[in-house]
C-alpha positions as CSV (number, residue, x, y, z in Angstrom):
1,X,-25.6,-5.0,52.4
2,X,-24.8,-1.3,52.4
3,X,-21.3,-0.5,51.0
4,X,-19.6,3.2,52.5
5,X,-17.8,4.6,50.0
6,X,-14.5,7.0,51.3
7,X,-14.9,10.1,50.4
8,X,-11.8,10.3,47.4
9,X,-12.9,7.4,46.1
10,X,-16.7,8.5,45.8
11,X,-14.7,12.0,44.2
12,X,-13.0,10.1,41.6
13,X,-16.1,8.1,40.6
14,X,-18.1,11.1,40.1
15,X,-15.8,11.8,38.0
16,X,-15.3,9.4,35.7
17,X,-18.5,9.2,35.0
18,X,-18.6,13.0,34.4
19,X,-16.0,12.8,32.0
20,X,-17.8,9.0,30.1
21,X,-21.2,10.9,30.0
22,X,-19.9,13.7,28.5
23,X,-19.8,13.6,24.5
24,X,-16.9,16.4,23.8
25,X,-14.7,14.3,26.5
26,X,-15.3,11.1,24.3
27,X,-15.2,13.2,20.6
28,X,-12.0,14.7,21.3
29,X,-10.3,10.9,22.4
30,X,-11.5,9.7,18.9
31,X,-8.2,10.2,16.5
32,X,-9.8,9.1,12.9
33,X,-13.5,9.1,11.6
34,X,-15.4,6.2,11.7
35,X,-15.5,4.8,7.8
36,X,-18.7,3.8,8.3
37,X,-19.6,7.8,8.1
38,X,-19.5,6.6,4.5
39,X,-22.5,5.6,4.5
40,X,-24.1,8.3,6.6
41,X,-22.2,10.9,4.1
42,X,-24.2,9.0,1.6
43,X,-27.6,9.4,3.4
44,X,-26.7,13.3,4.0
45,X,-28.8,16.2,1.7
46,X,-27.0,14.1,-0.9
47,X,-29.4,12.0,-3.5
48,X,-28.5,8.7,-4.9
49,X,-28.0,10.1,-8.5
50,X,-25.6,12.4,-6.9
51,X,-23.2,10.1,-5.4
52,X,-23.9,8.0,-8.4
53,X,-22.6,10.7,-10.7
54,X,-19.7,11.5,-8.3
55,X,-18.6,7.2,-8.4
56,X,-18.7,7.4,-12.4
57,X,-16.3,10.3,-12.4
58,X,-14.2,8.1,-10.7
59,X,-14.7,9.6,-6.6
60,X,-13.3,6.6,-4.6
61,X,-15.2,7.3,-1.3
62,X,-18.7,7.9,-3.3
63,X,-17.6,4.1,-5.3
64,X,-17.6,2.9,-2.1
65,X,-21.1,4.4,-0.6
66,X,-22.4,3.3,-3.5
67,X,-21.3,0.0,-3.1
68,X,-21.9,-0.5,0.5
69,X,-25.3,1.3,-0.4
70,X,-26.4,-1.9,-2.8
71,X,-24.9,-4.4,-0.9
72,X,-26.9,-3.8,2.3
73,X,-30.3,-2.4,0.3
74,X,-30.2,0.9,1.5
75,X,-30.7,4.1,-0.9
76,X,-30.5,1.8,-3.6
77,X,-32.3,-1.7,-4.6
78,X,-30.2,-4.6,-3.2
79,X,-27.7,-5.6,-5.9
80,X,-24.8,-7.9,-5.1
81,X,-23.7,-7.4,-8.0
82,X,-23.5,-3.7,-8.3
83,X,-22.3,-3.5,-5.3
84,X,-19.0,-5.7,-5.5
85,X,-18.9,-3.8,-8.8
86,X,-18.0,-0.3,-7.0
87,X,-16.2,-2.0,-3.9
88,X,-14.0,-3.5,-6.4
89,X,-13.7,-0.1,-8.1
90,X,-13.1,1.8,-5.2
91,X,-10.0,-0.6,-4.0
92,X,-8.4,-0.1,-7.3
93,X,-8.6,3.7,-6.6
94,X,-6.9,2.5,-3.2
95,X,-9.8,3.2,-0.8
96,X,-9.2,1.4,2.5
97,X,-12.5,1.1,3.8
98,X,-13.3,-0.7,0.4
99,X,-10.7,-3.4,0.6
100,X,-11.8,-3.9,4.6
101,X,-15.0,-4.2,3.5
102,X,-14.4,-6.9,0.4
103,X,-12.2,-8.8,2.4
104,X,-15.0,-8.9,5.0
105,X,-17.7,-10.3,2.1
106,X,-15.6,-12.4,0.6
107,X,-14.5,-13.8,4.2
108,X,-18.2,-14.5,5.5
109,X,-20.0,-15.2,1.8
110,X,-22.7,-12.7,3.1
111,X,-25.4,-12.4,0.0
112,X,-24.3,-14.8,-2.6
113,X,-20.7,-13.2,-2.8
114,X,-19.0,-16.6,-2.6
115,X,-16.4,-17.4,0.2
116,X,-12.8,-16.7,-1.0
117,X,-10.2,-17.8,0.9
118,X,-7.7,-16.0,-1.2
119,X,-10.1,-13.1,-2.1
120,X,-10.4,-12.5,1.8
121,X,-6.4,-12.8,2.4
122,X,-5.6,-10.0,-0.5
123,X,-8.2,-7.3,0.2
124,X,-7.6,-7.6,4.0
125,X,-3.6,-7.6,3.3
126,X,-4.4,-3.9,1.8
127,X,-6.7,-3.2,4.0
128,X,-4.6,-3.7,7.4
129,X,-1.4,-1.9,5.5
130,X,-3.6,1.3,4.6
131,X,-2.5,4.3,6.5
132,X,-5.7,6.3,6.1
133,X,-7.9,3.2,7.3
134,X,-8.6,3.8,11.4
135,X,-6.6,1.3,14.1
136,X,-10.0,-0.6,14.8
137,X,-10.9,-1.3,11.3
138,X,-6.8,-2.0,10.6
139,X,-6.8,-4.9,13.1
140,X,-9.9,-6.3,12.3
141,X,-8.0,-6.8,9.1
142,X,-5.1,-8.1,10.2
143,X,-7.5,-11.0,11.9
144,X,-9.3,-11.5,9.0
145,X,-6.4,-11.8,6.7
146,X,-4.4,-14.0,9.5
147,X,-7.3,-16.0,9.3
148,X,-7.3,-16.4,5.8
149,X,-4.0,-17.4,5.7
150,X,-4.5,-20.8,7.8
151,X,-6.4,-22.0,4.8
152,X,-4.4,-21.2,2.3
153,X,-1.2,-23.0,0.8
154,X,2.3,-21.7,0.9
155,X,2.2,-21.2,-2.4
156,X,-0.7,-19.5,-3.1
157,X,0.1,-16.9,0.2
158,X,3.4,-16.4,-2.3
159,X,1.4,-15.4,-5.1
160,X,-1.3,-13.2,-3.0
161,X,1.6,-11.4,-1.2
162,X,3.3,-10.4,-5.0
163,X,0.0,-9.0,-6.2
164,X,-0.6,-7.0,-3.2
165,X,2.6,-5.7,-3.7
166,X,1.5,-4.2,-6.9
167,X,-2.2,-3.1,-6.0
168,X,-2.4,1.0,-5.6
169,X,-1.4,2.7,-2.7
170,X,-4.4,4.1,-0.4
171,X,-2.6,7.5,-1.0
172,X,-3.4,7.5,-4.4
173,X,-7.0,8.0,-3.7
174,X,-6.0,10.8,-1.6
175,X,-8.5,9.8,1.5
């Protein structure tokens, strides 16, 4: 069956699809970078010893590529390990996209990093209050912590809730 189209309404679709199709229409709509650029920062001119050194003098965002960088076996030989090594180091720096991306291990288990009701529930409560963190990742957080929550006792939410109350601020890392 052939479908006419009125002419305004054939204007308008043109269009919109003008505007979809064209990359500086969506760029400019996008308010924060993507934290996953981390990564892709990390696989710039950049060498591994590089961001390596730049982590041991204490760079929160380069902690976290390196992290992210043994925990999925790119750059760097897998290493759980090492990896939850400079996530962890990162959060303490207060680097959102670290704490999203523990509370996200330690949600799922992924690679050995045991399932942690209450690990999941505290990195994810920093994660969805950091300011610095983009809205996607934020209430991705705020799900995974939520869901955390349901398995957790009053008591220890109580005790997860003061500690997060004392973990950095994501300003401190100055991202």
């Amino acid at each position: 069956m052939l479908r006419i189209i009125s002419r305004p309404a054939a204007s308008l679709a043109v269009v919109c699809l003008f505007f979809l199709a064209t990359p500086s229409a969506r760029a400019e709509t996008t308010a924060s970078p993507d934290p996953d650029a981390v990564v892709q920062d990390f696989a710039a001119p950049e060498t591994f010893d590089a961001v390596l050194a730049k982590a041991q003098a204490g760079d929160a965002k380069a902690q976290c590529a390196l992290g992210v960088a043994y925990i999925n076996g790119t750059r760097a030989p897998q290493n759980f390990g090492q990896g939850l090594h400079w996530l962890h180091r990162s959060s303490e720096a207060g680097y959102g996209y670290a704490r999203y991306v523990l509370a996200d291990l330690y949600s799922r288990g992924y690679g050995g990093v045991p399932v942690s009701d209450a690990q999941a529930y505290y990195f994810a409560s920093l994660a969805a209050a950091s300011s610095s963190l983009p809205e996607k990742f934020r209430e991705k957080a705020v799900k995974l912590r939520n869901a955390s929550a349901k398995r957790l006792s009053p008591a220890e939410l109580t005790g997860l809730q003061a500690k997060a109350a004392l973990a950095p601020l994501d300003a401190a890392a100055g991202n």
